[in-house]
KENU-561229 format. One record per residue (C-alpha): residue in three letters; x negated, y, z. Coordinates in pm, whole numbers, padded with zeros to 5 digits, always signed. Last residue first. Layout:
# residues N
AlaXYZ...
END
This chain:
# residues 304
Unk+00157+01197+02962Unk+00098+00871+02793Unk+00377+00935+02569Unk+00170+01226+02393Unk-00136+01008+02410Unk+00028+00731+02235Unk+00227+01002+01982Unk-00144+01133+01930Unk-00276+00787+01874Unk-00056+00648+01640Unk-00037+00931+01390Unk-00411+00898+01405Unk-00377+00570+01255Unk-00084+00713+01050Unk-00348+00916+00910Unk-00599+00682+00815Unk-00290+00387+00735Unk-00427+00231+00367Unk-00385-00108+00520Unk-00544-00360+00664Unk-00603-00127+00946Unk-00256-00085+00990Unk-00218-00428+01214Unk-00559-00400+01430Unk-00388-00025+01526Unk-00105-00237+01592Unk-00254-00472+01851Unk-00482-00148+01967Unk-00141+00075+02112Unk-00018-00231+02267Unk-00301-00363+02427Unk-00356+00062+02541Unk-00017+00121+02686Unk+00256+00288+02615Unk+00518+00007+02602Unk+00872+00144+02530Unk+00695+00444+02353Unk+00452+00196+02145Unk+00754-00034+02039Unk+00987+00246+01932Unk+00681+00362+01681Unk+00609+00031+01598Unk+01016-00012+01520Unk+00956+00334+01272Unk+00634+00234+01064Unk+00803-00118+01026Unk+01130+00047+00911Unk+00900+00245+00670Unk+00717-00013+00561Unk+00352+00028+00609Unk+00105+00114+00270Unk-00099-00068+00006Unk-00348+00021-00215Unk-00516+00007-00550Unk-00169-00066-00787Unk+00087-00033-00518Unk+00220-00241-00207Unk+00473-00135+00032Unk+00372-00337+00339Unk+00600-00538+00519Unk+00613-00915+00392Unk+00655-00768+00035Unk+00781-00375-00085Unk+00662-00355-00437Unk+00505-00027-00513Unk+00573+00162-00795Unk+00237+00058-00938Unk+00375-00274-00914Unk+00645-00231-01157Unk+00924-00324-01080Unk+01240-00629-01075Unk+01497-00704-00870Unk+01638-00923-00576Unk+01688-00829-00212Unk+02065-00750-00237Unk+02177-01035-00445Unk+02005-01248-00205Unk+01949-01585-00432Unk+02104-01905-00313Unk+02055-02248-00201Unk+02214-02612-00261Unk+01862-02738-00310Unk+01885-02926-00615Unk+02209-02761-00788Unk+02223-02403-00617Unk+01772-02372-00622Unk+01760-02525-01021Unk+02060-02246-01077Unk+01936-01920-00941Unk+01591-02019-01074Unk+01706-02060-01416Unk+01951-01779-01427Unk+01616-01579-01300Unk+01393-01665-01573Unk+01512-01462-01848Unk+01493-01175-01638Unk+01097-01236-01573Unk+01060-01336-01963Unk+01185-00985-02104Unk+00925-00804-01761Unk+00622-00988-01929Unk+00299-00875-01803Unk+00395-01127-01512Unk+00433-01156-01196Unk+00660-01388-00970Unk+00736-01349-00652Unk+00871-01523-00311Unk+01041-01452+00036Unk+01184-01720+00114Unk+00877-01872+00341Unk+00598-01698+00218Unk+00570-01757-00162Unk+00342-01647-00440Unk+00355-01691-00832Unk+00156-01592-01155Unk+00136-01890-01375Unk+00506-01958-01371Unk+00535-02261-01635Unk+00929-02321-01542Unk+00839-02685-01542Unk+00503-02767-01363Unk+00467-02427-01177Unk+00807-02324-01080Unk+00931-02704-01028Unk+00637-02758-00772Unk+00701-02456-00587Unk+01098-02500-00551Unk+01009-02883-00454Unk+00761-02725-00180Unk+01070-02561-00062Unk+01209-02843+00145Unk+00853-02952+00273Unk+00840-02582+00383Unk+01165-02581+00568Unk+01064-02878+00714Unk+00729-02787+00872Unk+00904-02474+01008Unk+01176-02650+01112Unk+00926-02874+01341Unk+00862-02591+01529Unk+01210-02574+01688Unk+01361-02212+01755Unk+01500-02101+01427Unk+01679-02398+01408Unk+01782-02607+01080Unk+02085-02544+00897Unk+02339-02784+00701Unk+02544-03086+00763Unk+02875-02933+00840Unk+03104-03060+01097Unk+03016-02803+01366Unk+02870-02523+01132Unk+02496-02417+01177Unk+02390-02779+01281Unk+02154-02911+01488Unk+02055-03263+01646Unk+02044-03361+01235Unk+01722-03270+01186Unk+01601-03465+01469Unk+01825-03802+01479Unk+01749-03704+01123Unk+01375-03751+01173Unk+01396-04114+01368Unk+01578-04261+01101Unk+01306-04165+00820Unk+01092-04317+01078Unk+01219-04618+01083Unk+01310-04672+00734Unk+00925-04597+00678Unk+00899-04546+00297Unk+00784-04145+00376Unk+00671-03919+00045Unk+01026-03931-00138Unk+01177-04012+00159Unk+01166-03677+00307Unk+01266-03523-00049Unk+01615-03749+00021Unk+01608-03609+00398Unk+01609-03240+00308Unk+01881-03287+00035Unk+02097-03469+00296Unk+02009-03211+00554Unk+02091-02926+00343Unk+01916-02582+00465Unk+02169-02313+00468Unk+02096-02146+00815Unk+01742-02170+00719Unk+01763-01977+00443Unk+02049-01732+00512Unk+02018-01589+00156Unk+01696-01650-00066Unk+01512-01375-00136Unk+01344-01267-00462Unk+01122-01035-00624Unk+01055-00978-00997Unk+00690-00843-01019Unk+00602-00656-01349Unk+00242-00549-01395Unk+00150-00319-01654Unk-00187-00271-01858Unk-00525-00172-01740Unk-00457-00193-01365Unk-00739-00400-01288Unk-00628-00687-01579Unk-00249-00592-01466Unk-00171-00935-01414Unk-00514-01018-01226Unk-00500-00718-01036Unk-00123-00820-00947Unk-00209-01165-00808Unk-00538-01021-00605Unk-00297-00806-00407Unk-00043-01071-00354Unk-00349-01262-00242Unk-00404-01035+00052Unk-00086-00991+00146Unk-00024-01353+00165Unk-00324-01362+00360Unk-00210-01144+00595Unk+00127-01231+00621Unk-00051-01631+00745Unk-00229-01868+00541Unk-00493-02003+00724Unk-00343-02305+00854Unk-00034-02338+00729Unk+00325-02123+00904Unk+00401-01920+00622Unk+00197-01941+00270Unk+00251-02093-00071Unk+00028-02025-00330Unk-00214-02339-00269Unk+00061-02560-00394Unk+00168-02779-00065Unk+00103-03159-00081Unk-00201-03176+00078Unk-00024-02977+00356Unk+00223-03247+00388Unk-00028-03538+00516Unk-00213-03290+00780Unk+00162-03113+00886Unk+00346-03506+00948Unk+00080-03622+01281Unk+00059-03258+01462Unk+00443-03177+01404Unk+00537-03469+01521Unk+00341-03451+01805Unk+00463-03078+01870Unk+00833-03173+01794Unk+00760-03401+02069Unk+00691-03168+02333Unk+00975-02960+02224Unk+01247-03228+02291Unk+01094-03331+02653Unk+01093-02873+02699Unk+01473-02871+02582Unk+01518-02736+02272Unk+01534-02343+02209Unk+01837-02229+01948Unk+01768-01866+01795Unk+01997-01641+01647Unk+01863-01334+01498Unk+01907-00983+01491Unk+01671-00765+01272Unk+01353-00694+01373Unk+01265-00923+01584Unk+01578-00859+01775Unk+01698-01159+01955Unk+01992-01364+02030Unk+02058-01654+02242Unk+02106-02028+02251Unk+02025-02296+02455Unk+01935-02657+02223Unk+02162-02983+02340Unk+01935-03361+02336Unk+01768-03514+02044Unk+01828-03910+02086Unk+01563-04175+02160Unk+01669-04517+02251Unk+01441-04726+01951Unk+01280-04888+02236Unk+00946-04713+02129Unk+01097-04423+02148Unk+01266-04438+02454Unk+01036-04611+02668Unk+00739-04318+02543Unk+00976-04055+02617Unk+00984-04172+03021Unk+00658-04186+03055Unk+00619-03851+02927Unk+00893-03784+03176Unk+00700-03951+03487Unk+00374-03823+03393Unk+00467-03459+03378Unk+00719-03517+03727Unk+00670-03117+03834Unk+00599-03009+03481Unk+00951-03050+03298Unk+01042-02786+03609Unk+00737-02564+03554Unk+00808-02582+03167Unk+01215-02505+03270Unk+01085-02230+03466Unk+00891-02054+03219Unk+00517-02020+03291
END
């Protein structure tokens, strides 16, 4: 248990106690966050609220998800119930056997990322599609004492932590008017998101690059987002698209190479068996015989 936990733990009725005064006095204000870097894979910056703050971002978290989720198109995945990378993977899958009619004709996907998502979120723009679902003055108030406790710029009203679990929630809600405008106005029929990381499919590839001056400008004008010029294009599937960290084809899918390599790094730092099983568990839902046994010699081998 992490000493700040232990610490929060020591008085547990006392603080709860405590947070209960101040909110329903009206007194509550988001305290400071810690900060530090990780590597998971690629370097990010992650702000931790204090234990009091995170125990409340689980309640709201608990009461707002149920009502939100209803809300959510059923091809949007990351942090719901059920619909983790796997499931995105899975239904990614499904997606381009549908477009390709079981690979009978081609499948474009055009692939997009949207740069420094949560570092960019608006919390203006969040808080107007908040009220669009919550009349409570209240408890509007109440969430950008929250949203607003952070900010990637001092002075600048954007960004939402890495480290609070309640961005999650929001960064969804904040997309779900992406989702919503793909399939009731731009007409996408084929179309999956996790997080920013989205697609669209299509048999189409002329009507996949007419598209993207529409998406580039409905996400800069009502979400005050951007594309990744760098992680946007267009392929065929059976060239393998590379989403959520498999290279998928046509009838099969295979490991990223930088995820093939940092599981290799992972397994010699830690050469043990809990490691060496959690990613055998990971491959397996992929087309990975040989880098299965890949896996276990290098395991062995390190073992030694």
């Amino acid at each position: 248990m992490k000493p700040d936990v232990q610490e929060f733990g020591r008085s547990l009725m006392d603080n709860i106690l405590a947070l209960y005064e101040d909110l329903i006095n009206y007194r509550y204000c988001h305290g400071s966050y810690e900060s530090f870097h990780i590597t998971d894979p690629k370097p990010r910056h992650i702000h931790k609220a204090s234990v009091r703050d995170r125990l409340l971002h689980h309640a709201i978290y608990r009461l707002l998800y149920p009502f939100f989720d209803r809300t959510f198109i059923a091809d949007s995945f990351s942090c719901r119930v059920s619909k983790g990378t796997h499931k995105a993977g899975l239904r990614f899958r499904y997606l381009t056997s549908k477009v390709s009619k079981n690979n009978t004709r081609t499948c474009w996907v055009l692939k997009c990322d949207i740069r420094k998502f949560f570092a960019s979120i608006n919390h203006q723009t969040l808080l107007a599609i908040l009220s669009e679902y919550i009349p409570d003055k209240n408890i509007l108030k109440f969430l950008a004492n929250i949203i607003g406790s952070f900010e990637t710029r001092a002075g600048e009203p954007v960004g939402l932590p890495l480290g609070n679990l309640t961005s999650q929630l929001f960064a969804n809600v904040y997309m779900n008017k992406f989702d919503h405008w793909v399939k009731h106005k731009l007409k996408a029929k084929w179309y999956i998101r996790y997080a920013d990381d989205f697609a669209f499919l299509s048999p189409d590839r002329t009507w996949l690059e007419s598209i993207i001056p529409q998406v580039q400008n409905f996400l800069q004008t009502q979400l005050k987002l951007s594309l990744h010029p760098d992680k946007l294009f267009i392929k065929t599937s059976a060239s393998g698209v590379d989403f959520l960290g498999w290279v998928h084809f046509s009838n099969h899918r295979v490991l990223r190479t930088v995820t093939k390599k940092r599981m290799f790094a992972k397994i010699k730092e830690h050469p043990t068996e809990e490691t060496v099983q959690s990613y055998l568990g990971l491959i397996s839902h992929g087309n990975t015989f040989k880098l299965s046994q890949e896996v276990l010699s290098q395991y062995w081998l390190w073992q030694e």
